[in-house]
C-alpha positions in Angstrom: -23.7 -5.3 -2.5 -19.7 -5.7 -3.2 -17.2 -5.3 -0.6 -14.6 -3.5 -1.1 -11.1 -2.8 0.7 -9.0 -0.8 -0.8 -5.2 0.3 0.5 -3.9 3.9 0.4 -7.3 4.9 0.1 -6.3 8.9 1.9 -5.3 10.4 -1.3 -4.6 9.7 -4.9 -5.6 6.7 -7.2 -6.9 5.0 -4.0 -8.9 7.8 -3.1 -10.4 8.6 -6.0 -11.0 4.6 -6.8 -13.0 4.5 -3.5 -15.3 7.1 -4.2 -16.0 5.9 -7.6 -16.9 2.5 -5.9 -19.2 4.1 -3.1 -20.9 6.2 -5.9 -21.4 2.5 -7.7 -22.9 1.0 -4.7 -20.4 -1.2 -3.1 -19.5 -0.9 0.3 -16.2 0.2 0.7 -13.6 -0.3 3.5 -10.7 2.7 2.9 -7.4 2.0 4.5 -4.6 4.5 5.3 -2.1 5.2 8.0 -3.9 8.1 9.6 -7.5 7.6 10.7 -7.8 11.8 10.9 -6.8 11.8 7.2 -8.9 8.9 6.4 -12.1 10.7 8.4 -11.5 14.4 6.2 -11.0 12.3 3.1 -14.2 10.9 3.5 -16.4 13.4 5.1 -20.2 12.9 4.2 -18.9 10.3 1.3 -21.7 7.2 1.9 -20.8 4.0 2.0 -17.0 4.3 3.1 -16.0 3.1 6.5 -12.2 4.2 7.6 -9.7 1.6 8.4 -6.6 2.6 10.0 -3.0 1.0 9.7 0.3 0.4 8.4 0.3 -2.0 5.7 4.0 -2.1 6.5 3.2 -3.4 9.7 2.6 -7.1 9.3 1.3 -7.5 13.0 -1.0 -4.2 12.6 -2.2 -6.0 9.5 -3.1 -9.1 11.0 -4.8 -7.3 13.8 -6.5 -4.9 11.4 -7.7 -7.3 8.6 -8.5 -10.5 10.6 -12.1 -9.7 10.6 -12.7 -8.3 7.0 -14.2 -10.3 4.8 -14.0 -8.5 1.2 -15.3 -9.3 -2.1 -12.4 -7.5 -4.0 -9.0 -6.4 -2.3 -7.2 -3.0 -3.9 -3.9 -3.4 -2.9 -3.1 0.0 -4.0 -1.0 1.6 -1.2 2.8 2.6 -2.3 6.0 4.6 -1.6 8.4 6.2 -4.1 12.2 6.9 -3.3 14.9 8.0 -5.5 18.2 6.0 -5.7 21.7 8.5 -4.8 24.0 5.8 -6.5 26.9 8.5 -5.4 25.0 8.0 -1.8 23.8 4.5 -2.3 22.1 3.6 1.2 20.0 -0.1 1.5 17.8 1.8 4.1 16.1 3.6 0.6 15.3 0.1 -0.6 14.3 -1.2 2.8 11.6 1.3 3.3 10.7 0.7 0.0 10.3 -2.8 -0.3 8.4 -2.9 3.0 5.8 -0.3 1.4 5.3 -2.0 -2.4 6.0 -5.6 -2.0 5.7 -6.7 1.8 2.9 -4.6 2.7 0.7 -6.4 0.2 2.5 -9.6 1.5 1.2 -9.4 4.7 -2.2 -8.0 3.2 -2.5 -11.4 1.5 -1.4 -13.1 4.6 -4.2 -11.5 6.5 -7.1 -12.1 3.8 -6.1 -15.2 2.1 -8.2 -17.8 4.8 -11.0 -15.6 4.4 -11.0 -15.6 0.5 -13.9 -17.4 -1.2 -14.5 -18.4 -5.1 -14.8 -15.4 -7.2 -13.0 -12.7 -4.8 -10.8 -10.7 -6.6 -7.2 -9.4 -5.4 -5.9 -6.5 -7.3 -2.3 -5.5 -7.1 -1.2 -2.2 -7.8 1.9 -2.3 -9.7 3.6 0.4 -12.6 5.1 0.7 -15.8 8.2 1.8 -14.0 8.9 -1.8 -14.0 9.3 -2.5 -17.6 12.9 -0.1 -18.0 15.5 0.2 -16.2 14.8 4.2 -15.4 17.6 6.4 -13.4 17.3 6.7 -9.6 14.7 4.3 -10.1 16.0 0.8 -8.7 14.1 1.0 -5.7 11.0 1.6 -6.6 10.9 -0.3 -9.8 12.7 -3.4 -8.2 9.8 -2.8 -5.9 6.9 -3.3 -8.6 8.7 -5.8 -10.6 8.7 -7.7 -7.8 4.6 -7.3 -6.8 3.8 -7.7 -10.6 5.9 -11.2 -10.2 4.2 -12.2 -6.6 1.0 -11.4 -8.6 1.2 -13.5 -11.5 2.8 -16.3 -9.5 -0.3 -16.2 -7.0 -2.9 -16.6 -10.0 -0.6 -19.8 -10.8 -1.5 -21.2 -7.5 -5.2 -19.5 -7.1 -7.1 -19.9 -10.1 -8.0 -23.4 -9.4 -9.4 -22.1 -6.2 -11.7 -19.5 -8.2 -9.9 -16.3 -6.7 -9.1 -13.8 -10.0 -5.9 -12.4 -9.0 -5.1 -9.0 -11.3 -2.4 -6.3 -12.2 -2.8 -2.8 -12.9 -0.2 -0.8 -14.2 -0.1 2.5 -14.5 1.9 5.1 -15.7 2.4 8.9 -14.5 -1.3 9.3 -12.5 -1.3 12.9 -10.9 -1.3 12.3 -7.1 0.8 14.5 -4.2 3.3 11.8 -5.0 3.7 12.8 -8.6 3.4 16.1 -7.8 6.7 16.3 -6.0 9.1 14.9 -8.9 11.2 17.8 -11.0 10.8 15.9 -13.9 8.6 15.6 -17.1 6.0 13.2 -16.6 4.5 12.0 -20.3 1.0 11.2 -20.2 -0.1 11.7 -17.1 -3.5 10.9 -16.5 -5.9 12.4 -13.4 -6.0 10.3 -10.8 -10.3 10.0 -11.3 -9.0 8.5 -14.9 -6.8 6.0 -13.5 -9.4 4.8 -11.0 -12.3 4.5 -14.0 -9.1 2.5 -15.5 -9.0 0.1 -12.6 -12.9 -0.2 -12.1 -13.0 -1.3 -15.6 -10.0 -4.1 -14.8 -12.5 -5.4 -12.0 -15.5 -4.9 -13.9 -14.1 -7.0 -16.6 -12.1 -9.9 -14.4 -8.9 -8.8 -16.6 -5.8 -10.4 -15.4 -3.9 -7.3 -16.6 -4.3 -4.1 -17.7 -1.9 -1.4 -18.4 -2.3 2.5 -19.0 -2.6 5.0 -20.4 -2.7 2.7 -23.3 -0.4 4.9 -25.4 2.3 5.1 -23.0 1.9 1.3 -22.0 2.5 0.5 -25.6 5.8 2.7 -26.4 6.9 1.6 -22.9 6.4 -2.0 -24.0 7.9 -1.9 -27.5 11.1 -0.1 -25.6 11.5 -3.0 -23.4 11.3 -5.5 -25.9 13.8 -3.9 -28.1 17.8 -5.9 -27.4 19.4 -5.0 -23.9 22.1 -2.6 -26.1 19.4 -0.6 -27.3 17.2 -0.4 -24.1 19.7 0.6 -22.0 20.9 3.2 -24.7 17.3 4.9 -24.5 17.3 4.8 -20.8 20.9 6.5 -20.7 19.1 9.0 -23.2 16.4 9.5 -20.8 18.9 10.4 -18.0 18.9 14.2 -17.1 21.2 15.8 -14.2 19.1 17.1 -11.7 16.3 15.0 -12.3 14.3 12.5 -9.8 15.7 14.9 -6.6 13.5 13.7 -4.2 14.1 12.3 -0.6 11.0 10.1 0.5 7.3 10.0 -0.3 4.9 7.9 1.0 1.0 7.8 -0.3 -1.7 7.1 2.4 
């Protein structure tokens, strides 16, 4: 029987990724911030025991992880804030940052000794990372930044047999997504994006990207020359769009 921890397991794609995984026989370890949210998210599910902390915390992830022992490690958990350029404040991309890129940081830190041939790390990027998107510099700085930490960890961990993989997805209805005031194309329920993910395990792919439709436009945009790019993601620009103070998943 697999192992399985999984971050930002309370709600969303991490959520619905761990019940899949139960329902598939693996043993899965659900992290969150909030051990009552955890508890109700789980409620008669089998084969899910709750894990409580702050992957933003690198001392409560130490003290958290230091014992765990996983097959595969979902690091899935993830903020979003919207970028005021008008009200540019650095404490937007501090938070941020210490969600999508340090929290998985000091997830690695924590598991990395323990890691055996075979064991699979997972990193939960996005698509946002392939344009420059308005209001968007935090939390696509964020995920172009794991997505790089990722690939540059397979460089130094494939010899050691550890499969170290991206996901990204695009709009996945969560209570994140459901707070932005703007059109989301493709969005995909969150029980779609986790079958997406499963398969990426399943499979040992290094990356995978989806809704494959989306990924694709997305891709051939960001390969068009930097005057054109940014000329699309000028178009894309709305007033009024992205108003959103702070979210935080799980």
């Amino acid at each position: 029987m697999k192992k399985v921890l999984i971050t930002g397991a309370s709600s969303g794609i991490g959520h619905a990724l761990a019940v899949r995984m139960a329902d598939a026989g693996a043993q899965v370890i659900a992290c969150g911030r909030s051990a009552d949210r955890l508890r109700n998210a789980f409620a008669g599910t089998d084969r899910v025991s709750p894990l409580a902390f702050d992957v933003a915390d690198r001392a409560a992830c130490r003290t958290a992880l230091q014992d765990v022992r996983p097959d595969i490690a979902v690091l899935n958990a993830g903020v979003c804030e919207y970028v005021d350029v008008d009200g540019f404040d650095a404490a937007v991309f501090e938070r941020v940052f210490a969600a999508n890129l340090l929290g998985p940081v000091y997830c690695v830190e924590a598991l990395l000794p323990g890691l055996k041939p075979g064991d699979q790390l997972v990193f939960v990027d996005s698509l946002a990372r392939l344009l420059p998107f308005t209001r968007s510099q935090a939390y696509g700085a964020s995920k172009a930044a794991l997505h790089y930490l990722a690939k540059s960890l397979d460089t130094d961990l494939r010899d050691r047999g550890i499969v170290v993989q991206t996901v990204s997805p695009g709009f996945v209805k969560t209570p994140l997504t459901d707070r932005n005031d703007f059109a989301m194309p493709m969005r995909i329920p969150a029980a779609e994006a986790a079958s997406e993910i499963l398969a990426a395990i399943e499979t040992g792919s290094r990356s995978r990207r989806f809704p494959r439709l989306f990924a694709a436009i997305l891709a051939v945009l960001s390969a068009l020359p930097e005057p054109l790019k940014m000329k699309v993601c000028r178009s894309l620009k709305r007033d009024g769009a992205s108003r959103l103070g702070g979210l935080r998943d799980a």
